[in-house]
N, C-alpha and C positions, 0 to 999 in steps of 0.2 A: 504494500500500500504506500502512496506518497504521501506526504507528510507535506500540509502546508501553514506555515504560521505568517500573521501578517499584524502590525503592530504600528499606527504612524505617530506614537506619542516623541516626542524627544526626552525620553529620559535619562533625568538627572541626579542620582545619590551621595548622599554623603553629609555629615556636619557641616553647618554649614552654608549649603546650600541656596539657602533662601537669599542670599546677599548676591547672588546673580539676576535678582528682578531686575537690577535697574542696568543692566546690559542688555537684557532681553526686551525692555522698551523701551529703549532708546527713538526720540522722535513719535511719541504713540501716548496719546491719554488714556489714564488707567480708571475705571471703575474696580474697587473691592467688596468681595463681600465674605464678611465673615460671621464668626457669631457673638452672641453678648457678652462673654467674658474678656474678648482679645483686647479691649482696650486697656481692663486692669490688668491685663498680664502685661502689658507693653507692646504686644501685637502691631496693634495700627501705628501707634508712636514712631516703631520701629520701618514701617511698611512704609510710611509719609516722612521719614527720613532718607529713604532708599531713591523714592520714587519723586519727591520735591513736587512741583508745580504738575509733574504729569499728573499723580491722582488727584482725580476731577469728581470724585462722586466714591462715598463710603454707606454700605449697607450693613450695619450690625447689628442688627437682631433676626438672625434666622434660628427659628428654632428646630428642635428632631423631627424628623417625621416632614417634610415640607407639605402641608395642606394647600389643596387650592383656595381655602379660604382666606388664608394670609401669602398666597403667592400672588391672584390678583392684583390685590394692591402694591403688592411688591414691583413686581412685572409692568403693571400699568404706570407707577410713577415712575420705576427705571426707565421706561422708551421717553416718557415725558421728557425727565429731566435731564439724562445722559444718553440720550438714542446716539448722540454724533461721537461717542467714543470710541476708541479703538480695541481697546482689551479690556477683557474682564480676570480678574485675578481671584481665586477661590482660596482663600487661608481660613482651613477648618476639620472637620468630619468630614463624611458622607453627605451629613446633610445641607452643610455648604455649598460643599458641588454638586452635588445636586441641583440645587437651586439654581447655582448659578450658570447649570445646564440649562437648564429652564427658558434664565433670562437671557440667553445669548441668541435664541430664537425669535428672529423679530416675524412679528404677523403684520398681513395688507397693511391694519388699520390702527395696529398696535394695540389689539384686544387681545386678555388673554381668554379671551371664552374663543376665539378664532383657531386657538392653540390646541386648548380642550376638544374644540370639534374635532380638528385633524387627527387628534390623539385616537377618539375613539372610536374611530374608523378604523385602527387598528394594521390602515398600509404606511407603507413610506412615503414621505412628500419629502419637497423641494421645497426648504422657507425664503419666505422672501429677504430675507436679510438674516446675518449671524456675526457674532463678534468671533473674533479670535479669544481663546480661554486657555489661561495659567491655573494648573492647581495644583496645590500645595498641602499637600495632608498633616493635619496637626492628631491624627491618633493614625495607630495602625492597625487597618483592619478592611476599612474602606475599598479598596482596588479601585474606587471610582475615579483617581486621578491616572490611570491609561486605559478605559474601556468611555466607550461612547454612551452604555446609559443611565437614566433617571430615575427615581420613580418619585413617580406624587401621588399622593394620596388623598381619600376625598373620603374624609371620616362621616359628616354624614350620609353620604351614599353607600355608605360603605364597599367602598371600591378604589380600585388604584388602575395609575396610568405607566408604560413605560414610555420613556422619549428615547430615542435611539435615532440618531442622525450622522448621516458622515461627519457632520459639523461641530456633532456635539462628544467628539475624541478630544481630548485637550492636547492645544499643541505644543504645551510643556509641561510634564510633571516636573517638581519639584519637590524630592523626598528628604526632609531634613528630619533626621534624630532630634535635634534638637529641640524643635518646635511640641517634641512629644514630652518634653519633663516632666509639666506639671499637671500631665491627664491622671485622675485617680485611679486607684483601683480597680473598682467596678465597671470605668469605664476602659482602661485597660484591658479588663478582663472580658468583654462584651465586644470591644471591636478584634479583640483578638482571636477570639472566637468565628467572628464572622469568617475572619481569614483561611479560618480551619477550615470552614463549610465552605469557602471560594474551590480553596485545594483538592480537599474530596469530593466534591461535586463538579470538579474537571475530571475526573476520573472515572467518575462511574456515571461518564456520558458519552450521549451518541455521537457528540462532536469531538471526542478526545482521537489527539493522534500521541506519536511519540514524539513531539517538541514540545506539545504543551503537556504531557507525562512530567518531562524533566524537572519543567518548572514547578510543578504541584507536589512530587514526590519531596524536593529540596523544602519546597516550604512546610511541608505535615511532617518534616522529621525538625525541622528548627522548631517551629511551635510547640510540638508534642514536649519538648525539653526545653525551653525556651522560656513559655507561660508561665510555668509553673512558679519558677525563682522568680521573672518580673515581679509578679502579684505582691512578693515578701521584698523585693530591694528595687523601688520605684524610681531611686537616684541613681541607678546604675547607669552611663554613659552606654556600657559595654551590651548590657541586654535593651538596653531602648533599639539602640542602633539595630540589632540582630533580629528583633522584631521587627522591623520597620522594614528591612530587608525581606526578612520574612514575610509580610503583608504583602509587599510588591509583587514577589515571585509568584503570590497565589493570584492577585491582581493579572498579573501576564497570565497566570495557566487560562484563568477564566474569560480573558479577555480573547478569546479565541474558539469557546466551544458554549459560551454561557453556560447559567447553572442549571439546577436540576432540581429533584424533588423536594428536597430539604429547605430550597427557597420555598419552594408552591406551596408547601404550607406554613410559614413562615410568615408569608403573606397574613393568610386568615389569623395565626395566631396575634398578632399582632392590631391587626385592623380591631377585632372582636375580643379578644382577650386583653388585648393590653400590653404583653408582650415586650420587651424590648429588640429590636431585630438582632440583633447577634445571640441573646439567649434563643429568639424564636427560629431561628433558621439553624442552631446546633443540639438543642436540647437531641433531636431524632438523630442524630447520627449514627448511635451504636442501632437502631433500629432499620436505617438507611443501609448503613453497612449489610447487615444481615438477609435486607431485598435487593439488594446487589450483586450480592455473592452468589457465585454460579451461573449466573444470568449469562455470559461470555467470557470465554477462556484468556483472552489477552486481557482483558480488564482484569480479573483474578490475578492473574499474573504480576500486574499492574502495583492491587492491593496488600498483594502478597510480598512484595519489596519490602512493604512499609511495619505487616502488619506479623507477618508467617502465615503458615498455611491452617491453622486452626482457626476457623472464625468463631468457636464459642470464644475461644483467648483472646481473639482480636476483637469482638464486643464488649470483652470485661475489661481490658484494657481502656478502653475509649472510654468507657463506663465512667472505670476508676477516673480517669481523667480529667474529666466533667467534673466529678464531685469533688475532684481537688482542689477542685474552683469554685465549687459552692454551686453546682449549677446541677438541678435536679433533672432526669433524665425521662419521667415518666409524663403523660398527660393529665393523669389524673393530678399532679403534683400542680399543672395548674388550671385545673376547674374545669377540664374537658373528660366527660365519663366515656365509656367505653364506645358506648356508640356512635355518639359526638367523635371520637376521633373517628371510626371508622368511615364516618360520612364526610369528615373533613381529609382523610386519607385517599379518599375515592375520588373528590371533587380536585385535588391537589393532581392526582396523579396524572387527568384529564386538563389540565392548565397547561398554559404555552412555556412553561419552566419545566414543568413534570413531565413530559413528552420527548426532553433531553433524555428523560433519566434511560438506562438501558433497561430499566425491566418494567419498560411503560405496559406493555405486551400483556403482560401479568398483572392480573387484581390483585394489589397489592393489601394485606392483609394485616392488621393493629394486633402482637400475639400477645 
């Protein structure tokens, strides 16, 4: 089989790093957007130091989860007040960039319900305008600063959008260690987690070849030893870095085959439950694992790198793992009974995530 990987982020790692913005916009007005804390932390101080008279326009309040009810207006005073900008800069989470995936999508009229429509049409379009986008990850876990998409969410509909556009690749990551200090724990411990699920969920899909293997296998064995000490030595230079690493490579595997099941329900868990995404997209994995396994002889294979060939031990593993971390592994643990999962199992595995997974084929079953 060929093996094809294709990647157009300019990626850049290292301590550090963040202090190449103002090479990178040279001649070019910057909008940022980041979230409510970056100011006390120094964040923007430092960002409006770098970049001087270029940044023209700062967003700081994006909160988790980007809803359309506070992207609206987001989106609709951005075209307003900054529509003539050149770049948009994302210094945050997931849900920074997100966002400011979001905003870099200009519509006719500069509505974002123009957006919403396209969106839920569910084909590809051609936007009528887009910014060029820098992002900058301040946790590791995310991958969103080198894959192209979004999501929003529309808590009273209880629904969600993915935005996925040539345009909305960022055309620079920039991975700085350093930006990640002063994430806590829990949060730490949540977006590192997602990275788990980015990793294994290249793996035990239909999109996986052997370049985006390398990259997944590499990052599930730095996390699985990795997390654990972060959680307890949060000022380590040496494990921020090595996560951060870690997050990207599972970032690259996934940016290449997207996720899988343990997204698609992740989704629900989340929307409906409450959820935080990195718990909700890992809690199932020792359960994912185990409706994976057997499903195809090179995926096994695959697994078996990482894990041996015994999958009761490679569940309890993963198991233990989880609970290292404080992270409960069952549904019932949070508020979904048995059958409720099975129906959210069923509906999950029928999603445009779960259709990745290789053993869509199979009624996947809550044992």
């Amino acid at each position: 089989m060929i093996s094809r990987f294709y990647n157009p982020v300019d990626t850049r790692f290292g301590w550090g790093s963040l202090e190449q913005l103002g090479s990178l916009t040279e001649q070019q007005t910057v909008a940022l957007v980041t979230f409510p804390e970056a100011r006390a932390l120094g964040l923007v101080e430092r960002i409006q130091a770098l970049l001087g008279e270029r940044l023209v326009y700062v967003i700081e309040d994006v909160q988790p989860n980007p809803d359309v009810a506070e992207l609206r207006r987001t989106y609709e005073r951005f075209w307003q007040q900054a529509g003539s900008c050149d770049t948009v800069i994302a210094v945050g989470g997931g849900s920074a960039i997100d966002t400011a995936k979001a905003l870099i999508v200009g519509t006719e009229g500069g509505s974002f319900d123009e957006l919403l429509a396209l969106l839920a049409t569910g084909k590809p379009f051609v936007p009528a305008r887009c910014k060029r986008l820098i992002a900058a990850p301040t946790t590791a876990g995310t991958g969103s600063e080198v894959t192209p998409w979004a999501t929003i969410w529309d808590t009273e509909q209880q629904k969600k959008y993915s935005l996925h556009l040539e345009c909305t690749w960022p055309s620079v990551a920039l991975i700085d260690p350093q930006l990640m200090m002063t994430v806590p724990a829990s949060v730490t411990v949540s977006t590192g987690l997602d990275a788990l699920s980015h990793a294994l969920e290249a793996i035990w899909n239909r999109n996986a070849n052997a370049l985006s293997d390398t990259f997944a296998i590499s990052a599930i064995e730095d996390i699985l030893e990795c997390l654990p000490q972060l959680q307890h030595n949060l000022g380590s230079r040496e494990l921020r870095s090595r996560m951060a690493l870690a997050a990207l490579k599972a970032g690259m595997a996934f940016s290449n085959t997207k996720t899988a099941l343990a997204h698609s329900i992740s989704y629900e868990m989340t929307l409906r439950h409450g959820v935080p995404h990195g718990i909700a997209c890992s809690f199932t994995l020792p359960l994912v694992l185990g409706l994976a396994w057997g499903q195809d002889a090179e995926r096994d294979r695959t697994l078996q790198r990482v894990f041996g060939s015994d999958l009761a031990r490679a569940q309890a593993r993963l198991r233990a793992f989880l609970h290292s971390l404080s992270v409960k592994t069952e549904f019932a643990d949070y508020g979904v009974n048995a059958e409720q999962a099975q129906t959210l199992l069923d509906a999950a595995s029928k999603g445009a995530r779960g259709q990745n997974f290789i053993g869509s084929l199979t009624a996947p079953t809550v044992p």
